[in-house]
C-alpha positions in Angstrom: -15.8 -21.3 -12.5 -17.6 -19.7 -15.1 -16.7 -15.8 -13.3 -13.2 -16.8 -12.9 -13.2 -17.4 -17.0 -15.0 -13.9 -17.3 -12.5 -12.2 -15.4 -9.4 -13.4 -17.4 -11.0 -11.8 -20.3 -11.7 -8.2 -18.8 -9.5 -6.0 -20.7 -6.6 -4.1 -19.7 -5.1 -2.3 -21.7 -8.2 0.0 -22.6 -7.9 3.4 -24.2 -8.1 5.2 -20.7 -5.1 2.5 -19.5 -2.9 3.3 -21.8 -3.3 7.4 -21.5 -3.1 7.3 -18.0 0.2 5.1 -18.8 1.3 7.7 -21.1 0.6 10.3 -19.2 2.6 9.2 -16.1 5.8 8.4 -18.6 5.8 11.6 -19.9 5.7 13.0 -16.2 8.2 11.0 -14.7 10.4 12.0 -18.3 10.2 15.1 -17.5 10.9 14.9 -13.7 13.8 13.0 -14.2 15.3 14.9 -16.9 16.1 17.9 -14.9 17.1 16.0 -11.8 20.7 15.6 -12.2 21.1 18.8 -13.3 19.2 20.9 -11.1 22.5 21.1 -8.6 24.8 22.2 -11.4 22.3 24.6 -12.2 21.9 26.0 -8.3 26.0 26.5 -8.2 26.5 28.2 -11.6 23.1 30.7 -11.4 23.0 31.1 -7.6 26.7 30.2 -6.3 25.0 27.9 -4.0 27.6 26.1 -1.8 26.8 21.9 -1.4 25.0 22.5 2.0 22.9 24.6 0.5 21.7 22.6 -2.4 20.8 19.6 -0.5 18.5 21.6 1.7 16.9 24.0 -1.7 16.4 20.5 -3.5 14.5 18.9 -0.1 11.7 21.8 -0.2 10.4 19.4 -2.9 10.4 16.5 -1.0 9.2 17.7 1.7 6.3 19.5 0.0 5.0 16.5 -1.6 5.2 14.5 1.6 3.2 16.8 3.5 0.7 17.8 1.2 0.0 14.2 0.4 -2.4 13.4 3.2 -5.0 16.1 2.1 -4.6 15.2 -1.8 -5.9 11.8 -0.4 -8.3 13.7 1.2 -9.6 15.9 -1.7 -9.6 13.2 -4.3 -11.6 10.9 -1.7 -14.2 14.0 -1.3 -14.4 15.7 -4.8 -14.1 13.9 -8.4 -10.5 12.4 -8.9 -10.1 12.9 -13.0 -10.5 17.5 -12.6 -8.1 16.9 -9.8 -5.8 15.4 -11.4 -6.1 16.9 -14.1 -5.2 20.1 -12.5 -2.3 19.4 -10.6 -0.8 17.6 -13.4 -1.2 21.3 -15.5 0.4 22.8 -12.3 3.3 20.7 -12.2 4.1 21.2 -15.8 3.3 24.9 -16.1 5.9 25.2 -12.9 8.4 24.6 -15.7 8.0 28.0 -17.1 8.5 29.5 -13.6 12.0 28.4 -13.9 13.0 29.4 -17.4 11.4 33.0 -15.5 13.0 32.4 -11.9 15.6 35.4 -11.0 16.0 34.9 -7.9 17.0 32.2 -5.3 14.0 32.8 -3.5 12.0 32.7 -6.4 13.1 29.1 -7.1 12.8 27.9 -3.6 9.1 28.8 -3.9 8.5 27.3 -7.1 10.4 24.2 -5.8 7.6 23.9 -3.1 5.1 24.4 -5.3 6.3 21.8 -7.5 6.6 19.2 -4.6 2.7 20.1 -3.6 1.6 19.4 -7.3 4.1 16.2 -7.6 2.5 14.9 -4.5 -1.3 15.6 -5.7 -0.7 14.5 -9.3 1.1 11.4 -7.9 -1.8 10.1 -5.6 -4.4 11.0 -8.2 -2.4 9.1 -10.4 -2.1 6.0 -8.5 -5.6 6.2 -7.7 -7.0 7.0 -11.4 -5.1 3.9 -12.7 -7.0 1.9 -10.2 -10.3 3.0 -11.1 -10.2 2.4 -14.6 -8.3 -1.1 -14.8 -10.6 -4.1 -14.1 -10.1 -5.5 -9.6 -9.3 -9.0 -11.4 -5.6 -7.7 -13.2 -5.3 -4.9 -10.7 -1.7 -6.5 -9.6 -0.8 -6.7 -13.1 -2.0 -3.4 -14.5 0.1 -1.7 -11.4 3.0 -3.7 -12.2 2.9 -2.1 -16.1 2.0 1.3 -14.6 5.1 1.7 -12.0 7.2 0.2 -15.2 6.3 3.2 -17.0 8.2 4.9 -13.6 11.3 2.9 -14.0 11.5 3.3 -17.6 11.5 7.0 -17.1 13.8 6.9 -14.6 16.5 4.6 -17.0 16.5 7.5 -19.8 15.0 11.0 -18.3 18.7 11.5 -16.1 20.7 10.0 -19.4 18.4 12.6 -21.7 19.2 15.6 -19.3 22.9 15.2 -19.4 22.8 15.0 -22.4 20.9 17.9 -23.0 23.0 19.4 -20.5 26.5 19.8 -22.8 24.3 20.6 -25.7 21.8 22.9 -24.9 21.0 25.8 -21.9 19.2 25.4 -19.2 16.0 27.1 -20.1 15.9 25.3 -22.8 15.7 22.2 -21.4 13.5 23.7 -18.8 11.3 24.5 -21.9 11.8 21.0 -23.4 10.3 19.1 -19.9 7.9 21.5 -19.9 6.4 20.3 -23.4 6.8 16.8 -22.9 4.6 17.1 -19.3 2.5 19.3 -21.8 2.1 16.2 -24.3 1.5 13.8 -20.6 -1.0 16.3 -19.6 -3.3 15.9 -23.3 -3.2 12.4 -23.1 -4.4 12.9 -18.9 -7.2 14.7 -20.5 -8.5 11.3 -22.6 -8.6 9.4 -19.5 -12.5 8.0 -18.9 -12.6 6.8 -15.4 -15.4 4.5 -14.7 -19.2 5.4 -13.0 -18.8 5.1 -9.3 -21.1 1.9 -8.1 -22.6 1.6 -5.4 -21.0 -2.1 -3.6 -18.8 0.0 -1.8 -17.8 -1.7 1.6 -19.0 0.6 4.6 -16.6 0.8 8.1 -18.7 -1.4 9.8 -18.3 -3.6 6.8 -15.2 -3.5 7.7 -15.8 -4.1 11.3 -17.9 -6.7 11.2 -15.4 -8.7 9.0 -13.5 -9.9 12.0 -16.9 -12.3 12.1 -15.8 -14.0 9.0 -14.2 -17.3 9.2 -10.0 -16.4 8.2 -9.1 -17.7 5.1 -5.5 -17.8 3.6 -3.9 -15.3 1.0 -5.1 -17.4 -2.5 -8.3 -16.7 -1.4 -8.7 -13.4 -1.6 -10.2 -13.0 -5.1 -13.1 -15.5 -3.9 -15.2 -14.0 -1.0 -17.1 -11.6 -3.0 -20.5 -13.2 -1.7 -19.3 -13.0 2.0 -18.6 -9.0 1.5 -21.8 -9.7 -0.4 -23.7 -10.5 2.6 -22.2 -8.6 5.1 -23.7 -5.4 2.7 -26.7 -6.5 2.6 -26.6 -7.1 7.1 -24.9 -3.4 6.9 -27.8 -1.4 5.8 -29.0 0.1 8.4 -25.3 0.9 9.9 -24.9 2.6 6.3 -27.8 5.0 6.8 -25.9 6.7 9.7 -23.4 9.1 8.4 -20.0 9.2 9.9 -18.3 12.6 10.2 -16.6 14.2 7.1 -13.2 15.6 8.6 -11.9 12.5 10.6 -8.3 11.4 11.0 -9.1 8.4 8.6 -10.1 10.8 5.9 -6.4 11.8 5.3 -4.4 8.6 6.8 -5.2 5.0 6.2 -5.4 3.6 10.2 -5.9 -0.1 9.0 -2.6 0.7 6.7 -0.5 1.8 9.1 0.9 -1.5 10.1 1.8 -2.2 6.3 3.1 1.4 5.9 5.5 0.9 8.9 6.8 -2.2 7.2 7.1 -0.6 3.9 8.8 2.6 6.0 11.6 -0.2 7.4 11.5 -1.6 3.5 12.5 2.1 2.0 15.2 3.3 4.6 17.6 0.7 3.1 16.5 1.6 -0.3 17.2 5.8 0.4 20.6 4.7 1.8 21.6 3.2 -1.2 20.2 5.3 -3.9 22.3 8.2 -1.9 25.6 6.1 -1.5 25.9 4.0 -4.0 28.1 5.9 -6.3 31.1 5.8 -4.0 31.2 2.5 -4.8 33.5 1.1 -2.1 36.7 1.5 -4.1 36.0 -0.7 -7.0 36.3 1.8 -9.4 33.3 1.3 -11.7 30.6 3.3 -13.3 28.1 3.8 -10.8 25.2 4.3 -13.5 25.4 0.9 -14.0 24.4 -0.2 -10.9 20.6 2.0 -11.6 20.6 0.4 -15.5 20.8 -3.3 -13.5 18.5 -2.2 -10.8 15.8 -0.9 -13.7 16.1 -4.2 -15.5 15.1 -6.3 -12.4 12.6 -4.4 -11.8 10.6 -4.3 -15.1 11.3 -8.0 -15.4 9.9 -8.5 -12.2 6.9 -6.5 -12.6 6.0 -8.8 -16.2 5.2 -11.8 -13.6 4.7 -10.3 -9.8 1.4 -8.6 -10.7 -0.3 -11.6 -12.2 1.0 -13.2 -9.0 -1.1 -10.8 -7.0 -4.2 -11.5 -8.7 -4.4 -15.1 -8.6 -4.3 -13.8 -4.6 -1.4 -14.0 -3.7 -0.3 -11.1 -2.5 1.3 -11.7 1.0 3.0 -14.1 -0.4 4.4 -11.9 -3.4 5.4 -9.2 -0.6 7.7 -11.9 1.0 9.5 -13.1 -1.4 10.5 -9.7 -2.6 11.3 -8.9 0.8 13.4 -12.2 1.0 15.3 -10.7 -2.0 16.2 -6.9 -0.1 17.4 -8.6 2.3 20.1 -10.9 0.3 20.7 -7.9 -1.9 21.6 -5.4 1.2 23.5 -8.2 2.6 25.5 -8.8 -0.7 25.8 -5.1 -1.0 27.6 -5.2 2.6 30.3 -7.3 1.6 31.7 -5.9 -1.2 34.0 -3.8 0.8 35.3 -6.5 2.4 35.7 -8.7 -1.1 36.9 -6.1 -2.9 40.6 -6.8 -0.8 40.5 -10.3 -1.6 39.1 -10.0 -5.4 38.4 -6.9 -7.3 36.8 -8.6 -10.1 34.7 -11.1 -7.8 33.6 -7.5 -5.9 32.6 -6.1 -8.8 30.7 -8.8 -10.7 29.1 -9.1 -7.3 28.3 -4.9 -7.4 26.6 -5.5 -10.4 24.6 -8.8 -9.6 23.0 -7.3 -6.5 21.1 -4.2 -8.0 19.7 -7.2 -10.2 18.1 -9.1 -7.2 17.4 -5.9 -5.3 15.4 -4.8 -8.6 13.5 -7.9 -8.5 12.8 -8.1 -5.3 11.3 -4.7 -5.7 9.5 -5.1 -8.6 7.5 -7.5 -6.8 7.0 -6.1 -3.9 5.9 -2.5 -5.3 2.8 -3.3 -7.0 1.7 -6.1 -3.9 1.9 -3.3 -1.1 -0.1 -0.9 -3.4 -2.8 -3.7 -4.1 -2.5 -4.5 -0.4 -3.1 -0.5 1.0 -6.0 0.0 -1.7 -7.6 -3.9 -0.7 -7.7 -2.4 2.8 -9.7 0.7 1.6 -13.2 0.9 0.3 -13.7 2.7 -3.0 -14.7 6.5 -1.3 -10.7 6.0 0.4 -8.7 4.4 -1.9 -7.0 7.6 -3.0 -6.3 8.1 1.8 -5.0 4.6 0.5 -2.7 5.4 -1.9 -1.5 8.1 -0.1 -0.6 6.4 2.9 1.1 3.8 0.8 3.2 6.7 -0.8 3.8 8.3 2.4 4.9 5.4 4.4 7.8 4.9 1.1 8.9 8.5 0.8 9.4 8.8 4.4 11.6 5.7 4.7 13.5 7.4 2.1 14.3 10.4 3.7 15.3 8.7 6.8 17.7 7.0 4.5 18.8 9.5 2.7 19.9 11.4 6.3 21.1 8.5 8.9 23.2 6.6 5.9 25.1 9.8 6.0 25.5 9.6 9.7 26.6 6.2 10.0 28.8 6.3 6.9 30.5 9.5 8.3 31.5 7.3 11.8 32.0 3.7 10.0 31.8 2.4 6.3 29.4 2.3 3.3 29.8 -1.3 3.9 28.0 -0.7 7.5 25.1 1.0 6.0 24.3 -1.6 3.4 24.9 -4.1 6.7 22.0 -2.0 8.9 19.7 -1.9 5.5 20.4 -5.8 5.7 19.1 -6.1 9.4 16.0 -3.4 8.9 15.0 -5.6 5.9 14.9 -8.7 8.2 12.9 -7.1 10.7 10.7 -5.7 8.2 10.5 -9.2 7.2 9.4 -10.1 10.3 7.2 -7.9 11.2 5.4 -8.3 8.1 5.0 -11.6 8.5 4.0 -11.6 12.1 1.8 -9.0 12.5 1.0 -7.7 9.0 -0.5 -10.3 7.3 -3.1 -11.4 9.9 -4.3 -7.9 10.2 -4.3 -8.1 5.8 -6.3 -11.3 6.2 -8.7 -9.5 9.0 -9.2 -6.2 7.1 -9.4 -6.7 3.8 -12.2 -5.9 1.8 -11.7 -7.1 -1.6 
């Protein structure tokens, strides 16, 4: 009784927590800023045709998504504050490369190179923010911390167009550049915390399958049984594993999570990519991402206290509960939309609502989730993995919503997201959280 009462009162919102909130705003600003103008920019510099944008812009993506496993990797091995630090100076110094770039070639490399710092700076991100927050408001303190994504992701595209009809595009270049520059100063006044040594060993983990299974409200309340199963490790703990292992760069004990979370973020592509047609109904598309940002911050004020009263599989299935009545919605517009416009349209503006709370809960409960699997000396594998598993799912998305649109209707594709959700839904609750309860360590 008397720890629970301490660990409401750990602070939160420490100096280091709101720098390394700051600096990720600042980031994301500045990401987002030039994103919807980067394919105006590729057809009036470089006379790029639309095939040819889509594949110059994915360099990025797919930059960041393979050089994520080994930024888990390095900021696992070497100290994660100089890492970050330096691919967060990388990605924003990449901005001057562009105001520079001459060629087409040129800005396909420093589109790469973007993507590999992006994917560095976003795991060492994720992690840092972990490290300095106190294990009791972890849920909570990830829940403020993606905000800080969605809020950049509300105003960076408005803040570009309008830059965009006002000012050239080096100088917004330039002006993305200093706002990463003022993210990257307030990265440098981030203090993470002394490493301790309670860190759970593998055959910690292994040897948990001995514990009696409790259910998810538990979880903040077997500190002594990890306790004691230390204290029986020690001599397992003298033996050192290998250093270059598969685990080192992929969370195995995630990978059931990340699969569900891959099902999750296929829907979630498709519908950031197709969206904007809009089925017909004639309305401003923008306003479906303004809705979808709202749920989702309003979410995130009560899903991460949620997961720290233990929760957590729980939090995960309600929001998936809520992706699957959004996609489902989404579906039927096109069909409503000949019986009623304005009942198809106050219904395309009341799904992005759900689908942002569903979201919102279920982003910072599968983060909490991947790092709980993970012992301190991983949680940045973990992170990654959890990043991995999302942007992957979105890339499928992104490419078979386009396929199945192209041979049936947009109403089809929100239909399939519908049915993946489900099975996600299923599959989470089947086999996911037994394994959760199994494996986790804190």
């Amino acid at each position: 009784m008397t720890a629970t009462v301490a660990n409401k009162k750990e602070r939160l919102f420490t100096k280091s927590y709101i720098a390394i909130m700051t600096a990720n705003f600042m980031q994301m600003f500045g990401f987002w800023s030039t994103m919807p103008l980067l394919p105006f920019y590729l057809e009036e510099r470089y006379a790029c045709s639309e095939g040819k944008i889509g594949l110059v812009l994915s360099c990025y993506v797919v930059a960041a998504l393979l050089f994520r496993p080994f930024s888990g990797y390095l900021l696992d091995t070497f100290r994660r504050k100089p890492l970050y630090l330096i691919a967060y100076f990388c990605f924003t110094s990449i901005f001057a490369g562009y105001i520079a770039c001459a060629t087409l070639t040129m800005f396909i490399i420093l589109r790469l190179a973007h993507g590999v710092a992006f994917g560095a700076q976003s795991v060492g991100g994720n992690t840092l923010v972990v490290d300095i927050m106190p294990s009791s408001r972890r849920g909570e303190g990830l829940g403020y911390y993606g905000l800080t994504n969605n809020i950049a992701m509300s105003v960076g595209p408005m803040a570009g167009l309008f830059m965009h009809k006002n000012l050239s595009y080096e100088s917004i270049f330039a002006m993305s550049m200093l706002v990463c520059l003022v993210g990257f100063f307030s990265a440098t006044l981030i203090k993470p915390k002394k490493k301790n040594n309670t860190n759970v060993s593998e055959s910690t983990v292994a040897n948990r399958e001995n514990l009696p299974e409790n259910n998810d409200s538990s979880l903040a309340n077997e500190s002594e049984s990890i306790e004691m199963l230390q204290k029986a490790d020690v001599k397992g703990a003298q033996k050192k594993s290998p250093l270059i292992k598969l685990d080192r760069f992929i969370l195995l004990r995630g990978l059931p999570a990340g699969l569900s979370l891959l099902l999750l973020s296929i829907p979630y592509g498709a519908t950031t990519n197709f969206v904007e047609r809009q089925m017909g109904l004639g309305v401003e598309p923008g306003l479906y991402f303004t809705f979808l940002a709202v749920g989702m911050g309003i979410s995130r004020l009560f899903s991460g206290k949620m997961v720290d009263r233990g929760f957590v599989t729980r939090t995960i299935c309600y929001g998936l509960y809520l992706a699957i009545a959004a996609f489902a919605l989404l579906s039927l517009c096109g069909h409503i939309v000949n019986i009623s416009l304005t009942a198809a349209r106050i219904l395309f503006f009341t799904v992005p609502f759900i689908q942002g709370v569903g979201f919102g809960m279920l982003f910072p409960a599968y983060n909490s989730l991947f790092i709980s699997l993970a012992p301190h000396n991983r949680r940045a594998t973990a992170t990654s993995t959890y990043l991995t598993s999302w942007d992957t799912g979105i890339g499928i998305g992104l490419v078979s919503s386009g396929l199945i649109a192209e041979h049936s209707s947009f109403s089809c594709v929100y239909f399939v997201g519908a049915i993946l959700c489900l099975i996600s839904t299923v599959f989470f609750i089947k086999h996911v959280t037994p394994h959760f309860t199994k494996y986790r360590l804190e």
